[in-house]
C-alpha positions in Angstrom: -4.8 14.3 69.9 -3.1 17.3 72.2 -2.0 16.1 75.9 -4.1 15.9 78.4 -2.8 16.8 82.1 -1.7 13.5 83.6 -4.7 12.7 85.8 -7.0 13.6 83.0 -4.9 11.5 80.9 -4.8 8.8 83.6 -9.1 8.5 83.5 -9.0 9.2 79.7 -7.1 5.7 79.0 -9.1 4.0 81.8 -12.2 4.7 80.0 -11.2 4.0 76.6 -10.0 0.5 77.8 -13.1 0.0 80.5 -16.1 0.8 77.5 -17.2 -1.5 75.0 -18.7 -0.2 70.9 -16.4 3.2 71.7 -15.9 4.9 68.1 -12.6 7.2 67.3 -15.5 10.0 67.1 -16.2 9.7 70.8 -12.8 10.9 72.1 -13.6 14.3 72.8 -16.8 12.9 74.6 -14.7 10.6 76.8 -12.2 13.7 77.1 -15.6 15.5 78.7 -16.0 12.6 80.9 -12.2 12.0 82.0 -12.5 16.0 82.4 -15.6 15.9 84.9 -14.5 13.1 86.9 -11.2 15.0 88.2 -13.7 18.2 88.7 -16.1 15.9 91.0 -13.0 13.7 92.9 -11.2 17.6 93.2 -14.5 19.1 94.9 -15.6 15.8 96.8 -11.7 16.0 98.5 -11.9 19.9 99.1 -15.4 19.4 101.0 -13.4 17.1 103.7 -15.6 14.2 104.3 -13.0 12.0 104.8 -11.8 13.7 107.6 -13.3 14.0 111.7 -15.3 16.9 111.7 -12.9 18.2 114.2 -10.1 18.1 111.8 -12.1 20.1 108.7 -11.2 23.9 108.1 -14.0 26.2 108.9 -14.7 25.8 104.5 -14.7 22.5 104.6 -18.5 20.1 105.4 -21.5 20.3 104.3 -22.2 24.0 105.6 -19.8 26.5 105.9 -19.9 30.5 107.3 -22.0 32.7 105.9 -19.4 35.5 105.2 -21.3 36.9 102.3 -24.6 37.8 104.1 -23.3 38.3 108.0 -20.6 38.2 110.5 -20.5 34.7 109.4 -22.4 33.4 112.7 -25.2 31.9 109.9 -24.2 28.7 108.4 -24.9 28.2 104.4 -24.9 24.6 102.1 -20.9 24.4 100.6 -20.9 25.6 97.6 -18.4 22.7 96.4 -21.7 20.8 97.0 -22.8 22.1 93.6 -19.8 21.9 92.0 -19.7 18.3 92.8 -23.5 17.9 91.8 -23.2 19.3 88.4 -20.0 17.6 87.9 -22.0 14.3 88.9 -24.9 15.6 85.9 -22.6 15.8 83.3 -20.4 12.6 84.0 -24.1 11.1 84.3 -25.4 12.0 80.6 -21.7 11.5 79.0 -22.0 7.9 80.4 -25.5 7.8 79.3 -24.2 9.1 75.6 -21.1 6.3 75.8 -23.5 3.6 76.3 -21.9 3.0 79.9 -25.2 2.9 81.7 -27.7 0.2 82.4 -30.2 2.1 80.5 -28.4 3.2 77.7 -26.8 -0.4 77.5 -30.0 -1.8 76.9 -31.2 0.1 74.4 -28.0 -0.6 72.0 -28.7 -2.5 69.1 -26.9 -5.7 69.2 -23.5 -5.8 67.1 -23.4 -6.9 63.6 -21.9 -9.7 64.4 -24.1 -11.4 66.6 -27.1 -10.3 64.3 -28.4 -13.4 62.2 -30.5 -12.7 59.4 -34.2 -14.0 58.9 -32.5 -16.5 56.0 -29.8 -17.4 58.7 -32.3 -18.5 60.9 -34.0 -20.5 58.4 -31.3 -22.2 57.1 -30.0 -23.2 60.8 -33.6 -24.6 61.7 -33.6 -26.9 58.2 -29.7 -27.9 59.5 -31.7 -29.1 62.6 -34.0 -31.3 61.0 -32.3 -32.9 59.3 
């Protein structure tokens, strides 16, 4: 496997030690995923919502200057908000893929091992009546 950058790295182990049933197959998948994540926490911390509103640059919020349009008087949605939303898509269907949803979780088969064949059964009901 080539080296990841350190926060990517960072996420990449967290996931591959936080999901259950993961494959070798699925690395570059949870590579995708580690990848996303930084994209989302990197725009969520450039849009400044952690801050005062009086303490955010003139970019940072929910709506920033319109400089493309106008004198910039007009205000226009951040466009880190899409960033973040697409990065919040895509981390959304990898989990879905990884089997790290609710959904998705439910509809995995059961493993192998906790699988009883019909005989299985049988045989453990006769064991009971007897």
């Amino acid at each position: 496997m080539r080296r990841l950058p350190d926060e990517i790295d960072q996420i990449y182990r967290r996931l591959t030690r936080d999901l259950e049933r993961i494959e070798p197959a699925d690395a570059a998948l949870i590579e995708d995923e580690a990848r996303w994540i930084v994209i989302a926490k990197r725009a969520y911390a450039e849009l400044g919502l952690e801050k005062p509103a009086a303490e955010r640059t003139p970019n940072q919020g929910l709506v920033v200057p319109d400089t493309t349009h106008g004198d910039g008087t007009e205000m226009r949605k951040n466009p880190l908000l899409i960033v973040l939303r697409t990065a919040s898509e895509q981390i959304r269907a990898n989990a879905h893929q990884l089997g790290a949803t609710p959904m998705s979780r439910a509809r995995l088969p059961e493993q192998q091992a906790e699988q009883l064949s019909l005989a299985d059964i049988l045989f453990a009901s006769v064991e009971q009546l007897e």
